[in-house]
N, CA, C and O atoms as a CHARMM CRD file, in Angstrom:
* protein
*
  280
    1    1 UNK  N     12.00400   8.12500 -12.79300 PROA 1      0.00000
    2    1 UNK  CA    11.11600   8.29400 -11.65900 PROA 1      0.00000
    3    1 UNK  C     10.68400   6.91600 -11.15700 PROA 1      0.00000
    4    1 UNK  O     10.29300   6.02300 -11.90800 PROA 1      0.00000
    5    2 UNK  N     10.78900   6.81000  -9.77800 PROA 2      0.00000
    6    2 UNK  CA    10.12100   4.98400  -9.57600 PROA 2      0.00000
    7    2 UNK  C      8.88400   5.20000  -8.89600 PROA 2      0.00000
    8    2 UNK  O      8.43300   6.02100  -8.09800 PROA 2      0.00000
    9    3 UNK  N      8.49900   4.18900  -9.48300 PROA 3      0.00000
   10    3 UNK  CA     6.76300   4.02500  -9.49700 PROA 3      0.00000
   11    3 UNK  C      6.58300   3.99700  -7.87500 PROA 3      0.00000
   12    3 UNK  O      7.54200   4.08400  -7.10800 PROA 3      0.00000
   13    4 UNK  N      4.97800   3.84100  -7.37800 PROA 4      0.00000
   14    4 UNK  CA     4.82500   3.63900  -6.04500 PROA 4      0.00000
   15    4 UNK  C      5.35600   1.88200  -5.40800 PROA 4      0.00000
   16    4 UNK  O      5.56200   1.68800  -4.21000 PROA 4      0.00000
   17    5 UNK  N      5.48300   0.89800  -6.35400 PROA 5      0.00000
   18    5 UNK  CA     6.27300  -0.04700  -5.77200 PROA 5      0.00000
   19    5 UNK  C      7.32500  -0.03500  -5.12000 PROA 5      0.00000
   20    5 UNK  O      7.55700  -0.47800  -3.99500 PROA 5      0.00000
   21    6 UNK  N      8.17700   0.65000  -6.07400 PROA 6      0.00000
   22    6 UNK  CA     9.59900   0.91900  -5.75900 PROA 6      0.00000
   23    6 UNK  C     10.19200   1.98300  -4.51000 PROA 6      0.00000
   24    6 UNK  O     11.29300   2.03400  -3.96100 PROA 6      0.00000
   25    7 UNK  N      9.34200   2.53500  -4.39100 PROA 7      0.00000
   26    7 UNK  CA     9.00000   3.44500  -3.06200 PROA 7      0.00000
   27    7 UNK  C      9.65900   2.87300  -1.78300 PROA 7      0.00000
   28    7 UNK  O      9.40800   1.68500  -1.58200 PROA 7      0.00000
   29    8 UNK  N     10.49900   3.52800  -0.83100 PROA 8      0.00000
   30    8 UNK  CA    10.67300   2.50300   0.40000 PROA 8      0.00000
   31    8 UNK  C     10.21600   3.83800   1.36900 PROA 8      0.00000
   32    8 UNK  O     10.53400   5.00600   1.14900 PROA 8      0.00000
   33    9 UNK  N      9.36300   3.32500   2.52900 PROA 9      0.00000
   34    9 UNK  CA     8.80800   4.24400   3.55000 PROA 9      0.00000
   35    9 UNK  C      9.09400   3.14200   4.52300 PROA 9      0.00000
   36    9 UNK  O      8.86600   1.93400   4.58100 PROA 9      0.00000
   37   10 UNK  N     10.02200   4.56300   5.68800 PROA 10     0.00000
   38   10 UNK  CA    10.60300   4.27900   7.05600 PROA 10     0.00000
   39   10 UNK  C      9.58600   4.67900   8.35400 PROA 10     0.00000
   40   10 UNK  O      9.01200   5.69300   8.74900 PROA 10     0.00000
   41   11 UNK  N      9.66900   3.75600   8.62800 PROA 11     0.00000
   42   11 UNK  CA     8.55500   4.12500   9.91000 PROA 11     0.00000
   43   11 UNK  C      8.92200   5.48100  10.83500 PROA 11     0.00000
   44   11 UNK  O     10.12000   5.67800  11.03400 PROA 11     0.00000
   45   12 UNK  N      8.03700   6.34700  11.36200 PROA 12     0.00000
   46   12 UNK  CA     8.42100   7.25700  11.79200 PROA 12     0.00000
   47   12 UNK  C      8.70200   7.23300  13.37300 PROA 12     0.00000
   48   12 UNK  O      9.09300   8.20500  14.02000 PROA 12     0.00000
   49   13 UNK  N      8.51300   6.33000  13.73100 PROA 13     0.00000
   50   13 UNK  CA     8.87200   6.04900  15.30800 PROA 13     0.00000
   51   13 UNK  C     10.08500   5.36400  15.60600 PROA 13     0.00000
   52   13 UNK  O     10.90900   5.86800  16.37100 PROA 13     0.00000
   53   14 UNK  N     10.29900   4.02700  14.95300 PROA 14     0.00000
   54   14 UNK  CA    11.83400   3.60200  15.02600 PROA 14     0.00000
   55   14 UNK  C     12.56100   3.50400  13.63300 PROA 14     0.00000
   56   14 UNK  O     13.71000   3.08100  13.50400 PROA 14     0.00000
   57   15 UNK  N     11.77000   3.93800  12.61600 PROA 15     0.00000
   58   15 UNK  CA    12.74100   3.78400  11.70500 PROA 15     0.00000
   59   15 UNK  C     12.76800   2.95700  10.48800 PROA 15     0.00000
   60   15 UNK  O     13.19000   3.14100   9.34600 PROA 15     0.00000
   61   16 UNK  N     12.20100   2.01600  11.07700 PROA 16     0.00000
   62   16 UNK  CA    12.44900   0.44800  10.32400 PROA 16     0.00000
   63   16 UNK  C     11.74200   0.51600   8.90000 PROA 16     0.00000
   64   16 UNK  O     11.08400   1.46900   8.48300 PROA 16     0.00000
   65   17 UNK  N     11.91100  -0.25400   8.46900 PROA 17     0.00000
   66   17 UNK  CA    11.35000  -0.17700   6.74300 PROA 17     0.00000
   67   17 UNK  C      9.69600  -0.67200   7.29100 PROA 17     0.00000
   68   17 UNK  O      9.28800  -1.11100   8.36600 PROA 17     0.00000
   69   18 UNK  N      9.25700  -0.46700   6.44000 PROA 18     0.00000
   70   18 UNK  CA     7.56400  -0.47000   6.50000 PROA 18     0.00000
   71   18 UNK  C      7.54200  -1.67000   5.25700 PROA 18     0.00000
   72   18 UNK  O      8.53500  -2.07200   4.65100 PROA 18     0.00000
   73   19 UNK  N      6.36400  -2.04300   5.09200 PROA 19     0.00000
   74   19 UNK  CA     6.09700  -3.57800   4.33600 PROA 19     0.00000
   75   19 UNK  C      4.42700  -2.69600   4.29900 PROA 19     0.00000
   76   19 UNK  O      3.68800  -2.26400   5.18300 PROA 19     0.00000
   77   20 UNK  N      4.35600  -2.73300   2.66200 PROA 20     0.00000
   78   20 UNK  CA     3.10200  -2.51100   1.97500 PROA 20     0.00000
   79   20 UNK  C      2.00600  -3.79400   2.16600 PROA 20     0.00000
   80   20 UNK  O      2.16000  -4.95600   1.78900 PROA 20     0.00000
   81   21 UNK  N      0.83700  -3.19100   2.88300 PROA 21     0.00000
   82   21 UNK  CA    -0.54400  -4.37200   3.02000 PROA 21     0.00000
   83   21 UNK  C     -1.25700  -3.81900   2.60700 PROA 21     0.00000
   84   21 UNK  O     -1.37700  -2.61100   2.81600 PROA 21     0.00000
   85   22 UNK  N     -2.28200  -4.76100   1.57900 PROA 22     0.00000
   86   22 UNK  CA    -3.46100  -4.78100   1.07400 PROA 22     0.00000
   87   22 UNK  C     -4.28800  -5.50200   1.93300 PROA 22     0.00000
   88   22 UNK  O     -3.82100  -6.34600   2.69800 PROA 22     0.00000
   89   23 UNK  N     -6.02100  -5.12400   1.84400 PROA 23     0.00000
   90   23 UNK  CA    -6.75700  -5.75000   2.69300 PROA 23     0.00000
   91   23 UNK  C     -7.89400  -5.93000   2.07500 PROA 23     0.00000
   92   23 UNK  O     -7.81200  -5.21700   1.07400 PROA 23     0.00000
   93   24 UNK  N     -8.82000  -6.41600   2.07500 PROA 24     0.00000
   94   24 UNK  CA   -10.25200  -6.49900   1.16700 PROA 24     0.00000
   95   24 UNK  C    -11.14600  -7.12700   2.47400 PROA 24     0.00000
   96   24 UNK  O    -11.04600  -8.03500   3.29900 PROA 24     0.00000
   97   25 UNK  N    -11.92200  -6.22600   2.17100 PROA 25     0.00000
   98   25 UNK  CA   -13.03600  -6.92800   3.09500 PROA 25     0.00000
   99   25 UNK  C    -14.69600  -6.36100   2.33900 PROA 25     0.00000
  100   25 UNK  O    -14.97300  -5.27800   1.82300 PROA 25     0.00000
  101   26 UNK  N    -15.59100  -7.65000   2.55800 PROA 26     0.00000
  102   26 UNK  CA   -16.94400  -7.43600   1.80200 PROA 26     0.00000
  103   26 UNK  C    -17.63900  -7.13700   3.13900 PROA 26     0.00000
  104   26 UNK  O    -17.40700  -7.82300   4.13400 PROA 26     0.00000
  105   27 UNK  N    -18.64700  -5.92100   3.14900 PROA 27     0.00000
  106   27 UNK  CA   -19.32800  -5.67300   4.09000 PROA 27     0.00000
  107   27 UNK  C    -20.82000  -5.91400   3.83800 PROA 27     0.00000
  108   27 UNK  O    -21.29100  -6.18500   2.73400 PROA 27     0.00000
  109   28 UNK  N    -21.48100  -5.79300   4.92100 PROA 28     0.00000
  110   28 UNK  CA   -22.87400  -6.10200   5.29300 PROA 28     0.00000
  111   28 UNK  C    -23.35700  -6.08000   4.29900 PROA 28     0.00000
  112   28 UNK  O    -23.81200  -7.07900   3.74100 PROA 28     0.00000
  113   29 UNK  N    -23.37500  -4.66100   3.73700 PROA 29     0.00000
  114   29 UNK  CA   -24.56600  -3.92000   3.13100 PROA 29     0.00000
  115   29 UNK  C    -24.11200  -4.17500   1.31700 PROA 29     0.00000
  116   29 UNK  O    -24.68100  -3.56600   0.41100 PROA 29     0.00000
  117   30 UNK  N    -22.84100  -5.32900   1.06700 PROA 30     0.00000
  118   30 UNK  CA   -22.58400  -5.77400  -0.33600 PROA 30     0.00000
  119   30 UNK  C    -21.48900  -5.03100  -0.62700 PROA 30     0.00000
  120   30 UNK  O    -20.52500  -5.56300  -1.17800 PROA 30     0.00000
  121   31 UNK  N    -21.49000  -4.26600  -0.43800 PROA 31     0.00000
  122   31 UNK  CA   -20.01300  -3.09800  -0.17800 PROA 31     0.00000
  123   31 UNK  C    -18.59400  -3.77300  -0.84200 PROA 31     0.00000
  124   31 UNK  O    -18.30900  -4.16400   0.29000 PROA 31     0.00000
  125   32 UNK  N    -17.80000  -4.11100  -1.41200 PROA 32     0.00000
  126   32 UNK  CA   -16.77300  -4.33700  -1.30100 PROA 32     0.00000
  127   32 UNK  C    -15.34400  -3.04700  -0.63500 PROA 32     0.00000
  128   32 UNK  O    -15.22500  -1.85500  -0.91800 PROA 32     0.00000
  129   33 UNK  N    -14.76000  -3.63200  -0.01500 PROA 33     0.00000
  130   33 UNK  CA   -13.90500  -2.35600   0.45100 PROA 33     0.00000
  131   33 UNK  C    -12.53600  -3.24400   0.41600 PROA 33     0.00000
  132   33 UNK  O    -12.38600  -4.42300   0.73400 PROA 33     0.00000
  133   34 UNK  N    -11.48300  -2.19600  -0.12800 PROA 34     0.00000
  134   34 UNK  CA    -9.79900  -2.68300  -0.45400 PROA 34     0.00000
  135   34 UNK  C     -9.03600  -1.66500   0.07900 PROA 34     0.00000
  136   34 UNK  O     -8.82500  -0.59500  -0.49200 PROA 34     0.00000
  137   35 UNK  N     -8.58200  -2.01000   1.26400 PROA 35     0.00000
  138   35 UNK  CA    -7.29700  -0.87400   2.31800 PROA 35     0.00000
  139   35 UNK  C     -5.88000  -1.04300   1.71700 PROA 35     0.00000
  140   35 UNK  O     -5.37500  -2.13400   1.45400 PROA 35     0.00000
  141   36 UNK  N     -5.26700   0.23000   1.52200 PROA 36     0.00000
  142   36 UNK  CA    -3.46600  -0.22500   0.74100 PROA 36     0.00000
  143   36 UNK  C     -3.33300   0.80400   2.09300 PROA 36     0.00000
  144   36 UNK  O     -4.04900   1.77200   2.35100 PROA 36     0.00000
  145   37 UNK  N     -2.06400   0.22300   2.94800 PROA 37     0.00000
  146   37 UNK  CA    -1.25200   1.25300   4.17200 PROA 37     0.00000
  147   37 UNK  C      0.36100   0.19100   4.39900 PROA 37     0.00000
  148   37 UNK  O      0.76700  -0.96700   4.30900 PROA 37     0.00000
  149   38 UNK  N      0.72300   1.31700   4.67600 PROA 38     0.00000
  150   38 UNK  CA     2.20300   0.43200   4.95500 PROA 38     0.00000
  151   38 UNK  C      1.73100   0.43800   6.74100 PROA 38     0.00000
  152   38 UNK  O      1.07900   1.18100   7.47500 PROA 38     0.00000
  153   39 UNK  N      2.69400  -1.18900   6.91800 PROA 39     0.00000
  154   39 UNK  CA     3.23100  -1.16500   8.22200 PROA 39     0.00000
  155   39 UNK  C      4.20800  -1.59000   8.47500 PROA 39     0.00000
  156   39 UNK  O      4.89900  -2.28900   7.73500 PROA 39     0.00000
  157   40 UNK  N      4.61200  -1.02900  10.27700 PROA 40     0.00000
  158   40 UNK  CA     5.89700  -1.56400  10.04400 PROA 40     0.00000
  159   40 UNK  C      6.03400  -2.71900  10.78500 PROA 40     0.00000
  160   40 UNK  O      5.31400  -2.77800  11.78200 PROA 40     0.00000
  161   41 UNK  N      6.84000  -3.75000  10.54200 PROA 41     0.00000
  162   41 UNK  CA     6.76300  -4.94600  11.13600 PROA 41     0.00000
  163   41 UNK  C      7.47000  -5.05100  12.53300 PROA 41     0.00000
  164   41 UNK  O      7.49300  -6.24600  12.82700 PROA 41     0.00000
  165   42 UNK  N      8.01700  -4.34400  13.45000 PROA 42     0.00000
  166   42 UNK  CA     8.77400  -4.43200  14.46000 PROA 42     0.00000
  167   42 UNK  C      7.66900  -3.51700  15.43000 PROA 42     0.00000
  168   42 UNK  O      7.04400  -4.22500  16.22000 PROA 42     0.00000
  169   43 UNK  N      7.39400  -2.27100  15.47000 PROA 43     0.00000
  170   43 UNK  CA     6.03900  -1.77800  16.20900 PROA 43     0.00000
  171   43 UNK  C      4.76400  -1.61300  15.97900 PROA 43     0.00000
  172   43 UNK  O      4.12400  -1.10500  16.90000 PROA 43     0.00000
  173   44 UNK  N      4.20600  -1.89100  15.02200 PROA 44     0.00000
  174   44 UNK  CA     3.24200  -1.89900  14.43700 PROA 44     0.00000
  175   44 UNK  C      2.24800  -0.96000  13.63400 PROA 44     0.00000
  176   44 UNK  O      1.12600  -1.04500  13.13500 PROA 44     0.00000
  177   45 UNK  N      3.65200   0.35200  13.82800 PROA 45     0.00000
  178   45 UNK  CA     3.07500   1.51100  13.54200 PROA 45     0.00000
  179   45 UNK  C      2.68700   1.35900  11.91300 PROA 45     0.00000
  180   45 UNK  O      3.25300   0.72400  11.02300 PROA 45     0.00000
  181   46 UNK  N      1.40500   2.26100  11.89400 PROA 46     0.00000
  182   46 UNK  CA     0.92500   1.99000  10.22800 PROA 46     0.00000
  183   46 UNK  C      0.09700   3.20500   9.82800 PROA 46     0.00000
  184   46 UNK  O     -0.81500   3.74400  10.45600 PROA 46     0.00000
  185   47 UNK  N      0.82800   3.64200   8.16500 PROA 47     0.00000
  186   47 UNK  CA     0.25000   4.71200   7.81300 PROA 47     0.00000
  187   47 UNK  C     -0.54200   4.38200   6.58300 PROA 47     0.00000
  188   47 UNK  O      0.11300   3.88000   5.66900 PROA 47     0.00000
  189   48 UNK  N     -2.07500   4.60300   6.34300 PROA 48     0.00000
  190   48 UNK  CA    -2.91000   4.60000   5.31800 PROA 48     0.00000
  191   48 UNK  C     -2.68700   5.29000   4.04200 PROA 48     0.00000
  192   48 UNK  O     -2.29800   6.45800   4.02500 PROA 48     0.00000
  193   49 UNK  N     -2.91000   4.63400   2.99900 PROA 49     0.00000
  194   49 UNK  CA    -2.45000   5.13600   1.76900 PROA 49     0.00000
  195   49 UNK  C     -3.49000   5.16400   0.93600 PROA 49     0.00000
  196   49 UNK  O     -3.52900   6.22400   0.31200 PROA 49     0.00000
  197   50 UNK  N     -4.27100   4.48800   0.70100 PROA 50     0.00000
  198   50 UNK  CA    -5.51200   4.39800  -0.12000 PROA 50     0.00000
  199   50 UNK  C     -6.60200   3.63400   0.32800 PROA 50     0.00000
  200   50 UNK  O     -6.37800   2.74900   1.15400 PROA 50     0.00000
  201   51 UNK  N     -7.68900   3.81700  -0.05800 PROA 51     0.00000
  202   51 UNK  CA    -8.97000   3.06700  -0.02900 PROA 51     0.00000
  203   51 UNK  C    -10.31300   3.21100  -0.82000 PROA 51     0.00000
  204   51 UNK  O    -11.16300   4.09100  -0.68400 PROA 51     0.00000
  205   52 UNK  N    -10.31200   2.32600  -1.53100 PROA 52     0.00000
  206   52 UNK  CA   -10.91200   2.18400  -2.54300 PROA 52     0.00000
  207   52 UNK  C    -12.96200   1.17600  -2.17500 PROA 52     0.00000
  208   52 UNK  O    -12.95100  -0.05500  -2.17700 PROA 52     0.00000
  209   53 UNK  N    -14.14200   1.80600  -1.96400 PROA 53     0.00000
  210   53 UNK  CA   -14.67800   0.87900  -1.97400 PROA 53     0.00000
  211   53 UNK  C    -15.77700   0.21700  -3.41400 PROA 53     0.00000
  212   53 UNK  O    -15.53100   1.07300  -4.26400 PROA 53     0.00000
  213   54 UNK  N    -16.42100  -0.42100  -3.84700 PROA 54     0.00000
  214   54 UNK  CA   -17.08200  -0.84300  -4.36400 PROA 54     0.00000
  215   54 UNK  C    -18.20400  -1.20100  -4.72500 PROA 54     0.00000
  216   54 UNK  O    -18.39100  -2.26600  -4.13800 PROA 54     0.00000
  217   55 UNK  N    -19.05700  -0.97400  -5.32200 PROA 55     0.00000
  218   55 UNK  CA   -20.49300  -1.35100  -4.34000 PROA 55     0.00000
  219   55 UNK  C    -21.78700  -1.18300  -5.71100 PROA 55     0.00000
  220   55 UNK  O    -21.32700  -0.63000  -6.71000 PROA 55     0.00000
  221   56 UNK  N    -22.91000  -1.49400  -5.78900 PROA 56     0.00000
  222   56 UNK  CA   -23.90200  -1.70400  -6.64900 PROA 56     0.00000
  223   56 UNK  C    -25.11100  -1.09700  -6.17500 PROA 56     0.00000
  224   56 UNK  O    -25.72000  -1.52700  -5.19500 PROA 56     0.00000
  225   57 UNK  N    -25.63800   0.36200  -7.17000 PROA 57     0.00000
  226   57 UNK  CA   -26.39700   0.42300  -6.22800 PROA 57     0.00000
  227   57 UNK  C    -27.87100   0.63400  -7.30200 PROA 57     0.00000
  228   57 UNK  O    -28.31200   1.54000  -6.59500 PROA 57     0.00000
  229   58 UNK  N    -28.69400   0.53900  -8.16100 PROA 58     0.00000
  230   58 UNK  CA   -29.56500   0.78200  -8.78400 PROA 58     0.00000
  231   58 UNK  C    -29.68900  -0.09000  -9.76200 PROA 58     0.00000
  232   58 UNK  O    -30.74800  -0.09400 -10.39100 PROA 58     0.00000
  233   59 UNK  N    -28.36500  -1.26100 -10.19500 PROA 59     0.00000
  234   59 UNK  CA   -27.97600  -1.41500 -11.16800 PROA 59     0.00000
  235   59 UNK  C    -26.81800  -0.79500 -11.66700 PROA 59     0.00000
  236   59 UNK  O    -26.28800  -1.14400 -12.72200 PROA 59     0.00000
  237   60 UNK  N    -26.30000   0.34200 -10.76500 PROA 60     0.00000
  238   60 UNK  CA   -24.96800   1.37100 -11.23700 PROA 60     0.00000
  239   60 UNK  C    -23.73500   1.09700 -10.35400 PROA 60     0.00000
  240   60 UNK  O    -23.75700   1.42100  -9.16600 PROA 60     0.00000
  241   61 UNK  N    -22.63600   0.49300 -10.92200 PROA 61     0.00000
  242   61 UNK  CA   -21.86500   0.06600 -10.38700 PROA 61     0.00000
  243   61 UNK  C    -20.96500   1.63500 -10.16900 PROA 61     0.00000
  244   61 UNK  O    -20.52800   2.36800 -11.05700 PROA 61     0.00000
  245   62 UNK  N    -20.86400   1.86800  -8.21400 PROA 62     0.00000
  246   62 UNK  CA   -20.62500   2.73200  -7.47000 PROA 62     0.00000
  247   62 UNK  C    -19.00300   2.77300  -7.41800 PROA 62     0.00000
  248   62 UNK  O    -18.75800   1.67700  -6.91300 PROA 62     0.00000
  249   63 UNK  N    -17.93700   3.31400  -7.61600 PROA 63     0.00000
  250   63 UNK  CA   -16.51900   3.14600  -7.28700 PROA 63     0.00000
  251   63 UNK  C    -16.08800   4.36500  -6.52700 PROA 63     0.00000
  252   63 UNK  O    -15.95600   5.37900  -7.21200 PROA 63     0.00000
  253   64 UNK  N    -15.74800   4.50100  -4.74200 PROA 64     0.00000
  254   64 UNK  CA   -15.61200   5.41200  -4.54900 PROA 64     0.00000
  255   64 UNK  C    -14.08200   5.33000  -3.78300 PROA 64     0.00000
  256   64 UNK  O    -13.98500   4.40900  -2.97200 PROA 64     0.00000
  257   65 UNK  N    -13.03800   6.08600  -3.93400 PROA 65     0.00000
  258   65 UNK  CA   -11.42200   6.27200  -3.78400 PROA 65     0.00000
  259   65 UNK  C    -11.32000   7.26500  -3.14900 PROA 65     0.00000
  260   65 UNK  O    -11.80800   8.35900  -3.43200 PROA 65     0.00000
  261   66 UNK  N    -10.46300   6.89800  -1.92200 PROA 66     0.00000
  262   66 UNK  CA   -10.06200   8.02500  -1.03900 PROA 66     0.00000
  263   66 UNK  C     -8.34000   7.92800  -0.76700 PROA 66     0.00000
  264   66 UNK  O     -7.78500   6.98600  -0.20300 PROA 66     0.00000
  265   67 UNK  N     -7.83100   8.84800  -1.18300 PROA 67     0.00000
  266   67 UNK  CA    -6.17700   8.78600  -1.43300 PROA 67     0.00000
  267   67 UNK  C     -5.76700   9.71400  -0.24000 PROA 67     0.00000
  268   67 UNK  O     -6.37300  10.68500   0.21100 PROA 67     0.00000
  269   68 UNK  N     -4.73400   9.23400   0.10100 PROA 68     0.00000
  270   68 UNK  CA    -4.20000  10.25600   1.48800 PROA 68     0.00000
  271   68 UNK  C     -2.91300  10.61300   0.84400 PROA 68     0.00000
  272   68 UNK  O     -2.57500   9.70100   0.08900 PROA 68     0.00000
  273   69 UNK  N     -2.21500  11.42300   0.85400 PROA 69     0.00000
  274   69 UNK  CA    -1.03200  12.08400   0.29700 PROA 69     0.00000
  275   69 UNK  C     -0.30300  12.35900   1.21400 PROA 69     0.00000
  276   69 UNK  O     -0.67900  13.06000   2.15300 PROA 69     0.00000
  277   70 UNK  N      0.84200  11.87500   1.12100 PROA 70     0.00000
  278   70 UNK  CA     1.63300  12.12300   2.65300 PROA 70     0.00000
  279   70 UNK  C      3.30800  12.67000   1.92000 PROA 70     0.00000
  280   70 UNK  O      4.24000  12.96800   2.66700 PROA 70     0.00000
């Protein structure tokens, strides 16, 4: 079985191979947030795959994951 690396996803508009991006961004409110979506490099079309954010809130470190299944 190959893992989600090994995975190849074709863009659904022209085709083309898609290229896996990660993104991290720290927000206002301390938040950490990490985007995983493929795109594709010729139209820019891009499908979301995960998102994971981060965050502190009492002293209780918050981890909340939202997975899209396609």
């Amino acid at each position: 079985m190959a893992s989600a690396s090994e995975k190849k996803f074709y863009c659904k508009k022209c085709g083309k191979l898609m290229g896996l991006v990660v993104e991290s961004e720290k927000l206002s409110n301390g938040v950490k947030r990490i985007t995983y979506y493929y795109k594709c490099p010729v139209c820019g079309y891009r499908v979301d795959v995960e998102q994971v954010s981060i965050g502190v809130e009492k002293d209780v470190i918050i981890v909340r994951r939202k997975v899209k299944l396609f």
